[in-house]
DRENVEX-600833 format. One record per residue (C-alpha): x, y, z; residue number from 1; chain. Coordinates in steps of 0.2 Angstrom, whole numbers, plus 5000, padded with zeros to 4 digits. Layout:
! residues N
{atom {X Y Z} NUM A},
...
! end
This chain:
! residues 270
{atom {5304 5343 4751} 1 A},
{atom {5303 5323 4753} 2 A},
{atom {5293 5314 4766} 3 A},
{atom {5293 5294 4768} 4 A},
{atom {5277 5284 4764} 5 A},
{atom {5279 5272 4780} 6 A},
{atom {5291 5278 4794} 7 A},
{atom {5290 5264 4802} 8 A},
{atom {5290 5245 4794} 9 A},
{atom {5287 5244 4774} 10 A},
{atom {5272 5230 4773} 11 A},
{atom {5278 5218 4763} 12 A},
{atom {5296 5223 4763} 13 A},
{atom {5310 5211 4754} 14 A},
{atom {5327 5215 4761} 15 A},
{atom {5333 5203 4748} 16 A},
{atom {5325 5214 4733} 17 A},
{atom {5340 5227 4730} 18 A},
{atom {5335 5231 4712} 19 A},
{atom {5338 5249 4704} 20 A},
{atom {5321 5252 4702} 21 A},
{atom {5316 5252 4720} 22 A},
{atom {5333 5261 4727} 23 A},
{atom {5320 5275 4731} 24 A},
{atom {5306 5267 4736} 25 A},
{atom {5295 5273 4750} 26 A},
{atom {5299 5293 4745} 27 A},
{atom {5287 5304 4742} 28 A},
{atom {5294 5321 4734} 29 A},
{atom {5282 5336 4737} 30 A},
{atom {5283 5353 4726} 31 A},
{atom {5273 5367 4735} 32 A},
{atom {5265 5380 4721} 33 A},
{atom {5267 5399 4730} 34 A},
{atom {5248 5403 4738} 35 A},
{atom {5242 5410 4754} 36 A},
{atom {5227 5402 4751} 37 A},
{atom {5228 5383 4755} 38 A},
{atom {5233 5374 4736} 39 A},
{atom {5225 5360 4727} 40 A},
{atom {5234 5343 4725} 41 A},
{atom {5241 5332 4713} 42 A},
{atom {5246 5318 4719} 43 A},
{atom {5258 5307 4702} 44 A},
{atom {5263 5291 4701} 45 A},
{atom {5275 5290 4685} 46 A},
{atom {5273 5276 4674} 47 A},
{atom {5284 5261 4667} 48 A},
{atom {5274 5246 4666} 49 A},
{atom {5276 5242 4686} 50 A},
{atom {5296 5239 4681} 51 A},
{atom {5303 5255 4687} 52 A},
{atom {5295 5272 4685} 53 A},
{atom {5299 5286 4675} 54 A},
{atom {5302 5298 4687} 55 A},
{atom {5309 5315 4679} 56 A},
{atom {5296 5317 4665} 57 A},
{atom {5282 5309 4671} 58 A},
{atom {5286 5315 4687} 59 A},
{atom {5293 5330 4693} 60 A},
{atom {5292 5340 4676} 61 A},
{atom {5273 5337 4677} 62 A},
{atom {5275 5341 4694} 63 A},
{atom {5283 5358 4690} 64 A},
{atom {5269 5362 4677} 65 A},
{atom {5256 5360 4690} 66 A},
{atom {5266 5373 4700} 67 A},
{atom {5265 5386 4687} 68 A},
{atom {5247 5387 4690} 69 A},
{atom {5246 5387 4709} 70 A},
{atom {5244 5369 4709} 71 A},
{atom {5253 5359 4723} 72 A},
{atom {5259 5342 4717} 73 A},
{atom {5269 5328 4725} 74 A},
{atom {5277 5313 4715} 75 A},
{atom {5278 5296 4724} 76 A},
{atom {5288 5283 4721} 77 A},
{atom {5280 5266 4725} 78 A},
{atom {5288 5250 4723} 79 A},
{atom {5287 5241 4707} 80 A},
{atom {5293 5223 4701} 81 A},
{atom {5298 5212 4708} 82 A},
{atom {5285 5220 4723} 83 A},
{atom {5269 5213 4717} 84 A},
{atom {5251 5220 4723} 85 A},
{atom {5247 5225 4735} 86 A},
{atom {5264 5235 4738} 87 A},
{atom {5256 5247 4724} 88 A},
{atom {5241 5251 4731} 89 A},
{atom {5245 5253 4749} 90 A},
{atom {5260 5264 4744} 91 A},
{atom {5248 5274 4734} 92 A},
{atom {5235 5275 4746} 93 A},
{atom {5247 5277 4761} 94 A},
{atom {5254 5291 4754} 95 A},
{atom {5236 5299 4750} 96 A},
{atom {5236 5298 4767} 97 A},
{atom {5252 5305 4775} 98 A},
{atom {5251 5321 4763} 99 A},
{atom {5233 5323 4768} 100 A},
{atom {5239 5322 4788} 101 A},
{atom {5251 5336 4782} 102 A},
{atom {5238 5348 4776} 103 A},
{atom {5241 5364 4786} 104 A},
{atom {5261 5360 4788} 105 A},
{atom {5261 5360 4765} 106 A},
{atom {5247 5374 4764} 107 A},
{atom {5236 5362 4754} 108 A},
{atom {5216 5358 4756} 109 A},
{atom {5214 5341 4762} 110 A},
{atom {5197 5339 4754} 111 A},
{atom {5205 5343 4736} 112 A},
{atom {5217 5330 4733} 113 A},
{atom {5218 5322 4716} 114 A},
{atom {5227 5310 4710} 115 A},
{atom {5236 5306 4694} 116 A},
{atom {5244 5294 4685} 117 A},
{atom {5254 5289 4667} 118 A},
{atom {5251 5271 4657} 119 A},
{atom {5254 5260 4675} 120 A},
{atom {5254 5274 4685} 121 A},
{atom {5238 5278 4677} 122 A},
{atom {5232 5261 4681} 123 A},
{atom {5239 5264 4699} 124 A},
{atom {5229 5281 4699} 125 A},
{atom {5214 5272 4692} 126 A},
{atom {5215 5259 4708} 127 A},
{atom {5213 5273 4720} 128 A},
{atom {5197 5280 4713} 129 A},
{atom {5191 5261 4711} 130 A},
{atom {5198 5250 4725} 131 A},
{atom {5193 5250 4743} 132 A},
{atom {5203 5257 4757} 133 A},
{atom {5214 5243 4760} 134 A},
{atom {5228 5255 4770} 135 A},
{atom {5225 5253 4787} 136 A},
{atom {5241 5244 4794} 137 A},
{atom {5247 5255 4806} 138 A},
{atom {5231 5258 4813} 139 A},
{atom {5239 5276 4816} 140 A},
{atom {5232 5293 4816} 141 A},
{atom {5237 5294 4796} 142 A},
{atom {5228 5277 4793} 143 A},
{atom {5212 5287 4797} 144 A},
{atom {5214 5297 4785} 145 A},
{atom {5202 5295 4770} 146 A},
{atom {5212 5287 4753} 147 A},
{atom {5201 5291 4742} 148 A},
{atom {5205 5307 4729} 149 A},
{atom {5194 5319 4726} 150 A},
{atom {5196 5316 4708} 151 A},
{atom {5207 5307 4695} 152 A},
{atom {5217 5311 4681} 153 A},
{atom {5222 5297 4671} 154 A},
{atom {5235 5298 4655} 155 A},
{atom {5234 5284 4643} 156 A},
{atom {5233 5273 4656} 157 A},
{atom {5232 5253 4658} 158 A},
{atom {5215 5249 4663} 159 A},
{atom {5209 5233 4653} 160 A},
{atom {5212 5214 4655} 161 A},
{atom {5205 5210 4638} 162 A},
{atom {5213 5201 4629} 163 A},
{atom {5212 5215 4612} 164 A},
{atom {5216 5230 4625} 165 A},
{atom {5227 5222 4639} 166 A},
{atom {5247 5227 4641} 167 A},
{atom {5251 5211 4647} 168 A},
{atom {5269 5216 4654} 169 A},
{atom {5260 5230 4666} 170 A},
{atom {5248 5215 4673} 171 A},
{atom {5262 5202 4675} 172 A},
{atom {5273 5215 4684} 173 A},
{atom {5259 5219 4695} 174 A},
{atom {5252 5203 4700} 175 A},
{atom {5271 5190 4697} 176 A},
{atom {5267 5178 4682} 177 A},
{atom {5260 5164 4693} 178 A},
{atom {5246 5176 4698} 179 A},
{atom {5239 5182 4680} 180 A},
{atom {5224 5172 4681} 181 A},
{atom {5218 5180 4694} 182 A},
{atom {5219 5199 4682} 183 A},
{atom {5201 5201 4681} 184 A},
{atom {5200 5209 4697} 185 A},
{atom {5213 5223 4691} 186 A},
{atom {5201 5226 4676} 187 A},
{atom {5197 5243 4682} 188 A},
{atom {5183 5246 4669} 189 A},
{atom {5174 5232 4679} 190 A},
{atom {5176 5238 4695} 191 A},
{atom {5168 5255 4691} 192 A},
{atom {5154 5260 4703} 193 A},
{atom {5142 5273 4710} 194 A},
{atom {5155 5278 4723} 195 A},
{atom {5170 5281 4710} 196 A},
{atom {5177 5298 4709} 197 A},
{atom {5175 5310 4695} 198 A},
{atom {5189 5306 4683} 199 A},
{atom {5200 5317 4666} 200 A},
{atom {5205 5304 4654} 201 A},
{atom {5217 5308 4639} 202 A},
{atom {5225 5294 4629} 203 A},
{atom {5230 5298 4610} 204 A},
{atom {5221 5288 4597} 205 A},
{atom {5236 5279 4588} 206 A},
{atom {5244 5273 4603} 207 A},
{atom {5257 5258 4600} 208 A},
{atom {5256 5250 4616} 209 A},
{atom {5243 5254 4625} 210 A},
{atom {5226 5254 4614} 211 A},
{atom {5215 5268 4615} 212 A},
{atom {5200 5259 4620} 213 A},
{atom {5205 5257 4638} 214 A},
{atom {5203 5275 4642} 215 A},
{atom {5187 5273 4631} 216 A},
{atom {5180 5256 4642} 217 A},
{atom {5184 5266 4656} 218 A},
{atom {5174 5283 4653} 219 A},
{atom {5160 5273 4648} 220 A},
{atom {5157 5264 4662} 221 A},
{atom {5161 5280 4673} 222 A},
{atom {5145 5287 4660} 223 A},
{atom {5135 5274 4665} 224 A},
{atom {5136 5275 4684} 225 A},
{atom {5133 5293 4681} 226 A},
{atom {5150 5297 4686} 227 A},
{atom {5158 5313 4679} 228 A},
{atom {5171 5311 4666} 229 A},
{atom {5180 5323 4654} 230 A},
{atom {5188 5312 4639} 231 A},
{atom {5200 5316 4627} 232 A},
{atom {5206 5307 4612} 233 A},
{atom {5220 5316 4603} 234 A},
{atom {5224 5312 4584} 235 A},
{atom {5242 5313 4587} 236 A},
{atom {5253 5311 4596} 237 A},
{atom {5261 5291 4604} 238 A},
{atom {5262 5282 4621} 239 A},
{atom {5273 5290 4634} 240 A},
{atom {5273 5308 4630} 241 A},
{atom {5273 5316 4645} 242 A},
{atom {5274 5333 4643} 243 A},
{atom {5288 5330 4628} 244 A},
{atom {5277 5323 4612} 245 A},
{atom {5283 5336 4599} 246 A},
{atom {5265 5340 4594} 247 A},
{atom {5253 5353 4601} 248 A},
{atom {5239 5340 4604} 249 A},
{atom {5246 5329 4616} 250 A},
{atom {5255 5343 4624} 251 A},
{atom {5239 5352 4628} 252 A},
{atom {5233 5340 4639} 253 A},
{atom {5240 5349 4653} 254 A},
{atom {5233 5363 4651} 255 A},
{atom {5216 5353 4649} 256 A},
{atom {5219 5345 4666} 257 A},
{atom {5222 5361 4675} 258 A},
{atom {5207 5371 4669} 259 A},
{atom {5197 5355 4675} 260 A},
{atom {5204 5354 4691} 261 A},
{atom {5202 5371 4695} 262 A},
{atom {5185 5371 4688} 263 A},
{atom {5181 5357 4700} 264 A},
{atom {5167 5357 4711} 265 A},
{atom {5160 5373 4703} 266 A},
{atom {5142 5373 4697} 267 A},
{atom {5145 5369 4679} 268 A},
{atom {5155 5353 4687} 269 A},
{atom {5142 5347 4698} 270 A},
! end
């Protein structure tokens, strides 16, 4: 089932970008997990550095897993490169939206939407738990919806500027090469408050491009605003897995992430 992010005009939209990467922007793909009770949602933005996303197995096979434990997930496809911020964001937030004004049409609970994202798309997921609304375009009935996610599931994601941490290509995708000085806003460890949402961060401790210590900057300064966190470091296991890392650490994040959100919102959660 695919819905659009924006059924009317695309802010920001380039008719002379006609890259590969953004053939399918503006689609959101929505996997419905069998329930007659209203669902819990996943919302995933893929990675792939803001370039180009990598749909199938950051996407829809995640999406799938999620399913086999009455989990409803949907995958979006926001616009990357050449698109700079805030094409990301409003997508993302946008599309929080739209599946959220759909609630009783998917059979999902509006007040249990997560979101999830991988390396960029992490970063992207990371955004919505730490960013204002900035969505309100329209000024439609969906851009009253709220953009926030209930909780965040991030999966060695970019989240540090730093110079020791930073994956510079993810920061010059999102913000065009002229624009770089200004990264320190899209430090997300910074902009980590009282009202950020609970957050499940995984990363694997030898990762070769994205160092371990953003998924650690960020828990700690979710730890010190009192904001629930669940981290996990894995001692094997390489950037980009998804659900395919031939190892049975990394491959148990999943399983992980599904016992927290359904634990979510329960006493011992509180």
């Amino acid at each position: 089932m695919e819905f659009k992010i924006w059924d009317k005009q695309i802010p920001f939209e380039d008719g002379s970008i006609q890259n590969r990467e953004n053939a399918n922007m503006n689609r959101i793909t929505f996997f419905p997990a069998e329930s007659d009770d209203k669902t819990d949602l996943v919302v995933i933005f893929p990675g792939g550095g803001y370039g180009y996303r990598t749909y199938d197995y950051e996407g829809v096979d995640v999406a799938k897993r999620f399913n086999e434990y009455g989990i409803s997930a949907a995958v979006v496809d926001y616009r990357v490169a050449p698109y700079h911020y805030p094409c990301e964001l409003l997508d993302a937030q946008r599309a929080i939206k739209v599946l959220r004004s759909k609630a009783d049409e998917l059979n999902i609970n509006p007040d249990r939407v997560f979101t999830l994202g991988f390396s960029a798309g992490g970063h992207l997921c990371a955004m919505t738990a730490t960013f204002p609304d900035i969505c309100d375009i329209y000024g439609d009935e969906i851009d009253k919806q709220s953009a926030k996610p209930t909780g965040a599931l991030l999966c060695y994601a970019v989240i540090s500027c730093d110079k020791d941490k930073w994956h510079r290509g993810t920061f010059a995708n999102l913000l065009g090469e002229e624009q770089l000085d200004n990264k320190e806003e899209f430090s997300l460890e910074k902009r980590v408050n009282k009202e950020t949402c609970p957050c499940f961060v995984w990363c694997c401790a030898y990762d070769g491009a994205v160092p371990k210590a953003n998924s650690l900057e960020f828990a700690k300064a979710l730890w010190a605003n009192d904001i629930l966190c669940e981290l996990h470091i894995f001692p094997e296991g390489d950037h980009g897995g998804g659900l395919r890392d031939n190892n049975k650490c990394s491959r148990s994040w999943s399983h992980l992430a599904i016992d927290w959100i359904k634990r979510f919102g329960l006493p011992d959660m509180d």
